[in-house]
C-alpha positions as CSV (number, residue, x, y, z in Angstrom):
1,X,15.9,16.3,-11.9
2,X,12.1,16.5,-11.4
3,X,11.3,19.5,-9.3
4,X,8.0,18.5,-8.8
5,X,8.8,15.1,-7.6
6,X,11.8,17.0,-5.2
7,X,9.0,19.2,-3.9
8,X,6.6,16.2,-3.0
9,X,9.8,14.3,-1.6
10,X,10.4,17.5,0.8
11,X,7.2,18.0,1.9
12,X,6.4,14.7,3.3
13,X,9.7,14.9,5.0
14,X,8.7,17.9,6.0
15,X,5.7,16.6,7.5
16,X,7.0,13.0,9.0
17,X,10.0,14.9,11.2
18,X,6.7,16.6,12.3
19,X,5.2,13.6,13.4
20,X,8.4,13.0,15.4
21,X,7.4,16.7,17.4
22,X,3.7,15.5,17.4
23,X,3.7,12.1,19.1
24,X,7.1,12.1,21.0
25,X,8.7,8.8,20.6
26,X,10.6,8.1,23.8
27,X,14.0,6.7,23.8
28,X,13.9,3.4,23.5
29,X,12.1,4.2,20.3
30,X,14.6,6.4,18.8
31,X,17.5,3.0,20.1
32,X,15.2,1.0,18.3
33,X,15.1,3.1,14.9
34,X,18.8,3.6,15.1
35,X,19.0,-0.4,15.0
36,X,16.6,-0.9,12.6
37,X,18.1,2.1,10.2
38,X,21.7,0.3,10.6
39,X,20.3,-3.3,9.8
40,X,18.5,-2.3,6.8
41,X,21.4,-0.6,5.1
42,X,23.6,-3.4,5.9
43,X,20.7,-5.2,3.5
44,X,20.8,-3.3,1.3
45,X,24.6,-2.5,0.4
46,X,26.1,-5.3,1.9
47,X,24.0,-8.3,2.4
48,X,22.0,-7.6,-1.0
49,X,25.2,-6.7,-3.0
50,X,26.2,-10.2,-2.0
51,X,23.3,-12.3,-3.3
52,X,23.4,-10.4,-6.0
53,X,26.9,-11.6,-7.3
54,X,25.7,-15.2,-5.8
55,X,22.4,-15.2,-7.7
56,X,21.4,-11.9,-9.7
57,X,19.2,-8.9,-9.1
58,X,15.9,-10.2,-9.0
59,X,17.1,-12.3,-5.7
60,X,18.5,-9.1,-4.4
61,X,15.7,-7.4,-4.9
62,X,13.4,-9.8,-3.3
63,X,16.1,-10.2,-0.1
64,X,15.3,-6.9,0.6
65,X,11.7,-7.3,0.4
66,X,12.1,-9.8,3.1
67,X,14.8,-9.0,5.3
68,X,13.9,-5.3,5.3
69,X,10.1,-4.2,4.4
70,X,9.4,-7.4,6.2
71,X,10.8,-7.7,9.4
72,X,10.5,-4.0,9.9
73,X,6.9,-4.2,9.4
74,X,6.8,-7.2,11.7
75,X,8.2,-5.5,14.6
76,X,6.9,-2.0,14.3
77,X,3.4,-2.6,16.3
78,X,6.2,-4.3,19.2
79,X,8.6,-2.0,19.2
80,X,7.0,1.1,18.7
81,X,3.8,3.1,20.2
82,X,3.0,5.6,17.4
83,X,3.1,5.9,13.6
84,X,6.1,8.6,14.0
85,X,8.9,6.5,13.6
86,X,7.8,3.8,10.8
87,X,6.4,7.1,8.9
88,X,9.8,8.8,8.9
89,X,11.4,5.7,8.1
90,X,9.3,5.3,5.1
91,X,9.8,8.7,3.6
92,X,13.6,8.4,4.6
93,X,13.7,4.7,2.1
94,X,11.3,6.7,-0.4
95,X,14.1,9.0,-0.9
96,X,17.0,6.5,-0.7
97,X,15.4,4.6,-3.6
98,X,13.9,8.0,-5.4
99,X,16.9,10.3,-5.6
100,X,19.4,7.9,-7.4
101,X,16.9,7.4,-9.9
102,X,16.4,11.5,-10.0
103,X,20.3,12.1,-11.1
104,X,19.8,9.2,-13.6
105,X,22.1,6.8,-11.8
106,X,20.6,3.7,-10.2
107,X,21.6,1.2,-7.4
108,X,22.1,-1.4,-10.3
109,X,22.4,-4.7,-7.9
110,X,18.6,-4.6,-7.1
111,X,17.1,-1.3,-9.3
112,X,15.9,-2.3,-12.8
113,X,15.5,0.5,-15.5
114,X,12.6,2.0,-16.1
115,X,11.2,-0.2,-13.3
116,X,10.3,1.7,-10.1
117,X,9.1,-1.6,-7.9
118,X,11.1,-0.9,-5.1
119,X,10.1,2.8,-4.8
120,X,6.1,2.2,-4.9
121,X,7.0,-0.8,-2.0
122,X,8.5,2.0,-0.2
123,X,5.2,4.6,-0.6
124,X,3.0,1.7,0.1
125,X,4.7,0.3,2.9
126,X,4.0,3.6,4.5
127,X,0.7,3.7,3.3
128,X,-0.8,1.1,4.7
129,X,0.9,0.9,8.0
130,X,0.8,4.5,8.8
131,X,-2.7,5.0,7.7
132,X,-3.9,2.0,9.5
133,X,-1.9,2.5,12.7
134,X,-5.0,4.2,14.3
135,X,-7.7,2.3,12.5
136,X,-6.6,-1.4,12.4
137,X,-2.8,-1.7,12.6
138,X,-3.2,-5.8,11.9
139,X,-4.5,-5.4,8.7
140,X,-1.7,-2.7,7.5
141,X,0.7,-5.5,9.0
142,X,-0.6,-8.1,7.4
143,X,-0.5,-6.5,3.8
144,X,2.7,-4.8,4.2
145,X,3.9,-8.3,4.8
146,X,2.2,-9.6,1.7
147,X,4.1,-7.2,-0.3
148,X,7.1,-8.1,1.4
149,X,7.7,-11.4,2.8
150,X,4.3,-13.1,0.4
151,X,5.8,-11.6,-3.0
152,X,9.3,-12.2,-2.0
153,X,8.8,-16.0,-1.3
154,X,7.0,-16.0,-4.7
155,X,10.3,-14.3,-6.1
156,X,12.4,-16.6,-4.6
157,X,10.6,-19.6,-5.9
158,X,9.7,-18.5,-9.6
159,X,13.8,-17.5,-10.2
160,X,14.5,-21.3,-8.7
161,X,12.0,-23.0,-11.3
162,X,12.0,-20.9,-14.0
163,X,15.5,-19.1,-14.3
164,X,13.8,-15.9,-15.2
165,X,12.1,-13.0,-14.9
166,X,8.4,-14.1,-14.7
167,X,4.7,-14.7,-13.0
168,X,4.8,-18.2,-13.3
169,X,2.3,-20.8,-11.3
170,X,5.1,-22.0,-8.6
171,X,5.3,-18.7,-7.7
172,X,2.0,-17.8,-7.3
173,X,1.3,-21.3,-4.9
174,X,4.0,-20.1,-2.8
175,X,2.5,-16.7,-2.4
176,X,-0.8,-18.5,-1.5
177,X,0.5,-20.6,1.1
178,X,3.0,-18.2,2.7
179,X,0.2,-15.3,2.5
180,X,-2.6,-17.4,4.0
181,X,-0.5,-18.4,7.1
182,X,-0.1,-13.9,7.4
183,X,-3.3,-13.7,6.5
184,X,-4.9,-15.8,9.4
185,X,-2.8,-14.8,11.9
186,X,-3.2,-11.3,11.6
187,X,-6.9,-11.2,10.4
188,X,-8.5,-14.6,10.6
189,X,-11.0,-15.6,7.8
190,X,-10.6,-11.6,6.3
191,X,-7.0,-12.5,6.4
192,X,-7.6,-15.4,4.5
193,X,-9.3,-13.2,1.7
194,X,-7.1,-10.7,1.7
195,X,-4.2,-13.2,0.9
196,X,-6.5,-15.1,-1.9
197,X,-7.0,-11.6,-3.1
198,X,-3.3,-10.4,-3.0
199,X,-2.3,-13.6,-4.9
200,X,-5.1,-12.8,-7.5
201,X,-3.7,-9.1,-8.1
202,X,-0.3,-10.1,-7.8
203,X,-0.3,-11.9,-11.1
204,X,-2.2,-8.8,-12.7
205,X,0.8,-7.2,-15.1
206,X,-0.9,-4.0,-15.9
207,X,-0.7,-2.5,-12.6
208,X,2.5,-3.1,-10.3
209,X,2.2,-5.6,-7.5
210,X,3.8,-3.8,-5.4
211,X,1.0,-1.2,-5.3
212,X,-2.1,-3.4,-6.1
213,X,-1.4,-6.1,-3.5
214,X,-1.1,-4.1,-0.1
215,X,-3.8,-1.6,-1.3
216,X,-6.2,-4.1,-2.1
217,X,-5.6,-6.8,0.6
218,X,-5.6,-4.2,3.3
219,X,-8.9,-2.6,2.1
220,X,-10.7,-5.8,2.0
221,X,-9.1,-6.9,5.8
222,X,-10.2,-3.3,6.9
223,X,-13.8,-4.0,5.3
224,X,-14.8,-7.5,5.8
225,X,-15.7,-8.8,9.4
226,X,-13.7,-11.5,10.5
227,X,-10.3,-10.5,11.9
């Protein structure tokens, strides 16, 4: 295993059960993290396990975008009052989807060799809604849930037209529309060019999507006027 990725991994455990000392969640929190930690592993081995028999991996993989980067990110600014929780979370899926990969095994209904999509949605999940929490939580929303719900709608779509593995243009019109809707409600007209620009990027195949479109849509929500 890579040491120096272990090290990194314990380290910003390290530092998010900190954060747990640091801002204090109260109880309800902790009720609502228990709930939320039990839901999202039922997606993951159960529900996900399921679609992908029903369907294949690429489905499963994009469930769990929805069903679990999404709503969590949805209800994180309701249901809790700091950062804490949703960081601890983060670093907790980091290593869920990390460490299997580490010992050279792979959760093989939604992990794809030599494909590490799901791990950079967990770091930049936690990126963007961590780091914004403070300085404009509705744009770390919103992108989180451009990576999650806008590019697993697109998912969904391209494997129902095009049987495969692809960036094709049905896809990329369902990201636009579901995105824009986000996008607006969140951020207003910034939203609305943060989700033209997260469409844009998503189709970029150099760089994944799943680090180019939060990053970029939630810099240019935090930047532009509008929202």
């Amino acid at each position: 295993m890579n040491l120096k990725v272990l090290t990194l991994l314990f380290l910003s455990l390290l530092i998010a059960i900190s954060s747990l000392v640091y801002w204090r969640p109260s109880i309800i929190e902790y009720e609502w993290f228990l709930i939320l930690v039990i839901w999202v592993i039922f997606v993951i081995f159960i529900l996900s396990k399921w679609v992908a028999e029903k369907q294949n991996l690429y489905v499963a993989r994009k469930t769990i975008h929805i069903l679990a980067g999404g709503l969590v990110a949805f209800l994180s600014p309701y249901i809790f009052k700091s950062p804490a929780i949703p960081l601890i979370g983060g670093v907790g899926m980091l290593a869920l989807t990390l460490l299997p990969r580490l010992k050279g095994e792979r959760m093989d209904w939604f992990q794809v060799e030599e494909n590490l999509g799901e791990v950079w949605f967990c770091i930049t999940w936690t990126v963007v809604i961590v780091g914004l929490w403070y300085i404009d939580l509705r744009a770390g929303i919103a992108a989180a849930l451009f990576m999650s719900v806008g590019d697993g709608i697109t998912g969904i779509v391209r494997n129902k037209v095009y049987r495969r593995w692809t960036k094709g243009l049905a896809g990329s019109i369902a990201m636009l529309l579901v995105t824009l809707l986000i996008g607006w409600y969140y951020k207003g007209i910034s939203g609305i060019i943060g989700a033209l620009a997260a469409t844009l990027v998503e189709k970029w195949p150099k760089i994944d999507d799943n680090i180019t479109v939060p990053l970029i849509s939630a810099m240019i929500m935090v930047l532009i006027p509008g929202g």
